[in-house]
C-alpha positions as CSV (number, residue, x, y, z in Angstrom):
1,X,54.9,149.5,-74.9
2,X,56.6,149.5,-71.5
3,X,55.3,146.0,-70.3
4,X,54.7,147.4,-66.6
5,X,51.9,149.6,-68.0
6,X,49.9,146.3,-69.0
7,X,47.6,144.5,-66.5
8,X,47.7,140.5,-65.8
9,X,44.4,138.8,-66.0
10,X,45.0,135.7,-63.3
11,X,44.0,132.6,-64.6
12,X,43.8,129.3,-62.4
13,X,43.3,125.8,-63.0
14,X,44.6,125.2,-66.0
15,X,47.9,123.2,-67.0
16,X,50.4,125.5,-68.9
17,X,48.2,128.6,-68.6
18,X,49.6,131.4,-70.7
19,X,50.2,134.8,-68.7
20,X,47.0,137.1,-70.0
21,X,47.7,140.6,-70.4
22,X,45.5,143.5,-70.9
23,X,47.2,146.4,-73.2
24,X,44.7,148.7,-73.9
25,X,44.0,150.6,-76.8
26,X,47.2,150.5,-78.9
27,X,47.5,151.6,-82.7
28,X,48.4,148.7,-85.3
29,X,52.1,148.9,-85.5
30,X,53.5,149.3,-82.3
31,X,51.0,146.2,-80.9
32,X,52.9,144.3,-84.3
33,X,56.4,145.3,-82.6
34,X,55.3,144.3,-79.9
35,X,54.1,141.0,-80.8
36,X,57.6,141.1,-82.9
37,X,59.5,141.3,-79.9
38,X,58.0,139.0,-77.3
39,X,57.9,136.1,-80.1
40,X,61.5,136.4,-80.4
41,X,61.8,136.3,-76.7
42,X,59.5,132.9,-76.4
43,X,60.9,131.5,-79.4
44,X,64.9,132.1,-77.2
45,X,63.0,130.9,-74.3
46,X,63.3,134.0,-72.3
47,X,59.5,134.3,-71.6
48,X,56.9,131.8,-71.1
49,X,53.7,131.6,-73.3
50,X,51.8,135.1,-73.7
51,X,48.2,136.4,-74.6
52,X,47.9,140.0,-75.3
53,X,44.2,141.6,-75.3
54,X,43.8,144.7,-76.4
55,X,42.1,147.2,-79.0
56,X,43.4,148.7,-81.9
57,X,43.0,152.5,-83.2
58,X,41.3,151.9,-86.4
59,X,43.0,150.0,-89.5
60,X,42.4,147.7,-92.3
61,X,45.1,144.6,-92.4
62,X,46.0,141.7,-94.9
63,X,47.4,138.8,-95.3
64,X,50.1,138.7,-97.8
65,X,48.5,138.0,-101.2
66,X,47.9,138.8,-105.0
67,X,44.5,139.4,-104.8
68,X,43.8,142.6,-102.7
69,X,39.9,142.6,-104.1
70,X,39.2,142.7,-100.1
71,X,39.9,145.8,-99.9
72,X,36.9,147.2,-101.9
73,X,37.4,150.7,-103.4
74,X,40.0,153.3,-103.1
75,X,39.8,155.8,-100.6
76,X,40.0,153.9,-97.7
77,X,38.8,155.8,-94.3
78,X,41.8,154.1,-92.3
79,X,45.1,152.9,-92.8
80,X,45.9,149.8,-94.6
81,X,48.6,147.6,-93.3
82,X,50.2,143.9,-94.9
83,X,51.0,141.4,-92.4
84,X,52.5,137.8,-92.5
85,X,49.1,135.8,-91.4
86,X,46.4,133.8,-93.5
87,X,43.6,135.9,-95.1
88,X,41.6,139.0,-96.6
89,X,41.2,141.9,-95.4
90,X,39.5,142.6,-92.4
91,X,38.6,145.8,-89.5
92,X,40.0,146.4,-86.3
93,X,39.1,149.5,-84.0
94,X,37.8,150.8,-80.9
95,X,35.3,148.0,-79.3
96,X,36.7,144.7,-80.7
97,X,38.5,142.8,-78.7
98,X,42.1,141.5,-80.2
99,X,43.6,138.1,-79.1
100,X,47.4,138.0,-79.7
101,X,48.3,134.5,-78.4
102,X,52.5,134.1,-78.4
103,X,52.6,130.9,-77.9
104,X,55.5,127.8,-78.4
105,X,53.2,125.6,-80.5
106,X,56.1,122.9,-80.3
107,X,54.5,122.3,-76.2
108,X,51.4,122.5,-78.1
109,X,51.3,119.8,-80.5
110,X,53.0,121.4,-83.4
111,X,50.0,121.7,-85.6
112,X,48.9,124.8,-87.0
113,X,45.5,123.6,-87.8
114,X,44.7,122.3,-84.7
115,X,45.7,125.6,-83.1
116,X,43.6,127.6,-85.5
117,X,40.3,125.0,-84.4
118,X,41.1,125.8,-80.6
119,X,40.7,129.4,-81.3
120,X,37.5,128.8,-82.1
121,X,36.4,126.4,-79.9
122,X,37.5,129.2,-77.2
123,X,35.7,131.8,-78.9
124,X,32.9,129.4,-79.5
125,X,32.3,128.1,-76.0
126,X,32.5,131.9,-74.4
127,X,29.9,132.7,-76.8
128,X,27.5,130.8,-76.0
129,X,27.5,131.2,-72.5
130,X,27.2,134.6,-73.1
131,X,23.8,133.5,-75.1
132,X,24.6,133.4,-78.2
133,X,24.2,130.8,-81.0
134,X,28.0,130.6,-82.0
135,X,29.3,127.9,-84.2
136,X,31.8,127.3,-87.6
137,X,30.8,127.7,-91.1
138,X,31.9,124.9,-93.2
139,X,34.9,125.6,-95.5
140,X,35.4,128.7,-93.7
141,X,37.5,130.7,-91.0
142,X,36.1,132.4,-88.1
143,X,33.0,132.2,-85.2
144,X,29.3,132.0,-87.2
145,X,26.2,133.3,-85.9
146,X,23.6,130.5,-86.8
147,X,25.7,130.1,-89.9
148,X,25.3,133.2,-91.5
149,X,26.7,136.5,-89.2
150,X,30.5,136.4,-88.5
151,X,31.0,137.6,-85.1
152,X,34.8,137.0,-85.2
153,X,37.4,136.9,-87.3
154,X,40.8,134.3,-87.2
155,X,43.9,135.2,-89.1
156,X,47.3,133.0,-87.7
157,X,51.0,133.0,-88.3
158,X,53.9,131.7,-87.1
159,X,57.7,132.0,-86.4
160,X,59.9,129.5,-85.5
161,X,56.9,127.4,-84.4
162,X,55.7,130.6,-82.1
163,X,52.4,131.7,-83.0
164,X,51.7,135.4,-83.8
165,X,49.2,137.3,-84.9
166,X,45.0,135.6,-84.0
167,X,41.5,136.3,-83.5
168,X,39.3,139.8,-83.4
169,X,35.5,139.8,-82.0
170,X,33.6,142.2,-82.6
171,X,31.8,143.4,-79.1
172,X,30.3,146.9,-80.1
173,X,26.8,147.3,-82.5
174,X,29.4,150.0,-84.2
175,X,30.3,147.8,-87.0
176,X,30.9,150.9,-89.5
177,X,34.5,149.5,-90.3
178,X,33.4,147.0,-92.0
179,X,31.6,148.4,-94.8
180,X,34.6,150.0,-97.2
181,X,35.7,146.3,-97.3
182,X,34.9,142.6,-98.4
183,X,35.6,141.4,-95.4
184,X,37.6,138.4,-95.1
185,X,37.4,138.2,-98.8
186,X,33.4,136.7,-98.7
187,X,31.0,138.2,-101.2
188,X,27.9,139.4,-99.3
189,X,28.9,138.3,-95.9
190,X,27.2,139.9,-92.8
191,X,29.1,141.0,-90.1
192,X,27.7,141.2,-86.0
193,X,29.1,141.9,-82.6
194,X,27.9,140.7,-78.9
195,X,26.0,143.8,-78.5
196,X,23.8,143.2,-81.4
197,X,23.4,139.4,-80.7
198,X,22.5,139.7,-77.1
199,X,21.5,143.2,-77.3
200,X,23.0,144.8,-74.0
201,X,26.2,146.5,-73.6
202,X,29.8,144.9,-73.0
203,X,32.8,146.2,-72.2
204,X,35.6,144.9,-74.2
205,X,38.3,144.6,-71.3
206,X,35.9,142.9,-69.1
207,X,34.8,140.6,-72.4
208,X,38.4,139.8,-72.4
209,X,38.2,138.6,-68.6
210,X,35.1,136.6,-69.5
211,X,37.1,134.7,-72.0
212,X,40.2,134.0,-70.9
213,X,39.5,130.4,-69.0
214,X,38.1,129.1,-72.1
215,X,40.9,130.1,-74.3
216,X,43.3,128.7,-71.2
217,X,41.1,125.6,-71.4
218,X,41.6,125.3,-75.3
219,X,45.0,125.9,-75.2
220,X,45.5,123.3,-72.1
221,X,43.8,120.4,-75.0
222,X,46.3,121.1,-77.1
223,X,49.0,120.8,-74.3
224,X,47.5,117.3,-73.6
225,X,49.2,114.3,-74.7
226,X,47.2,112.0,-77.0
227,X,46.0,109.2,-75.0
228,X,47.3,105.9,-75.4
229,X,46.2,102.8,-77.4
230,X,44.7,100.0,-75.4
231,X,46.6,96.9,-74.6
232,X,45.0,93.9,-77.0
């Protein structure tokens, strides 16, 4: 994708704010060379931090792994593609919105875990200004709808310390995806979106607007120094 045909999302007040951009709806592979390209490009130190929104055209990723049992039965209705994050299989299409955060994690504390917990604390704290009961499920990945509906899905990677790859929330009640697959590899697990939780309509470009300060907010924590120890 020619970068001049994405659109910045302005972000203020936040130290070491990554440039947001909105791409639209792109199909899986060409958003992966993308994502491909611009980590080299951070990793060389030719760009600053990125995120990308966007949507995808519909697919089925996962991670690399043995155990493909995710993928429920053959005769999938969309493409299946295996990528170099954490995880099952999960659903992206047309009204979820896709986080792709290219980011040096070396500025960032250098601590994949701790990345992976600000994702959801952005996600977490968006949500539930937005209404709805959003929290973490013990032992497990993701944003949890009073501990039982996963509203959004986290799946990380990284490259020379540059972080690909991130998080999918599911906006639109169409959650039709989902149902050829185990998704994220949990028996029985129910899936949701924002317009079943706070039951209006969202648009997912102006859901990735909404979000943005929290996950610049996140991001900034992780940029923070620890604090010191006090003199004795």
């Amino acid at each position: 994708m020619d970068e001049g045909e994405t659109r910045k999302i302005a972000v203020a007040g936040h130290t070491m704010a990554p440039d947001f951009r909105w791409l639209g709806r792109l199909p899986y592979g060409e958003a992966l060379a993308l994502q491909d390209e611009l980590a080299a490009r951070r990793a060389s130190g030719d760009i600053g931090d990125r995120v990308l929104f966007l949507e995808h055209e519909p697919v089925y990723t996962i991670g690399r792994t043995r155990d493909r049992s995710s993928l429920g039965r053959a005769g999938l209705p969309h493409p299946v593609v295996e990528i170099n994050r954490g995880g099952q299989a999960t659903y992206h299409g047309p009204g979820q919105l896709v986080g792709y955060p290219i980011l040096d994690l070396q500025r960032r504390g250098s601590d994949l875990h701790a990345y992976l917990r600000a994702l959801e604390t952005a996600l977490i704290d968006f949500l539930r200004t937005a209404g709805v009961d959003a929290g973490r499920r013990e032992g497990l990945t993701g944003v949890w709808v009073e501990g039982r509906r996963k509203i959004a899905s986290i799946g990380v990677g990284a490259r020379r310390w540059v972080s690909m790859h991130g998080f999918a929330l599911n906006v639109s009640r169409d959650l039709a995806g989902f149902e050829a697959i185990v998704p994220c590899g949990i028996a029985g697990v129910e899936m949701t979106s924002l317009e079943i939780e706070t039951d209006r309509a969202w648009e997912v470009e102006e859901t990735a607007r909404l979000l943005q300060p929290w996950l610049a907010a996140a991001f900034s924590r992780l940029a923070s120094p620890a604090p010191s120890s006090p003199a004795r």
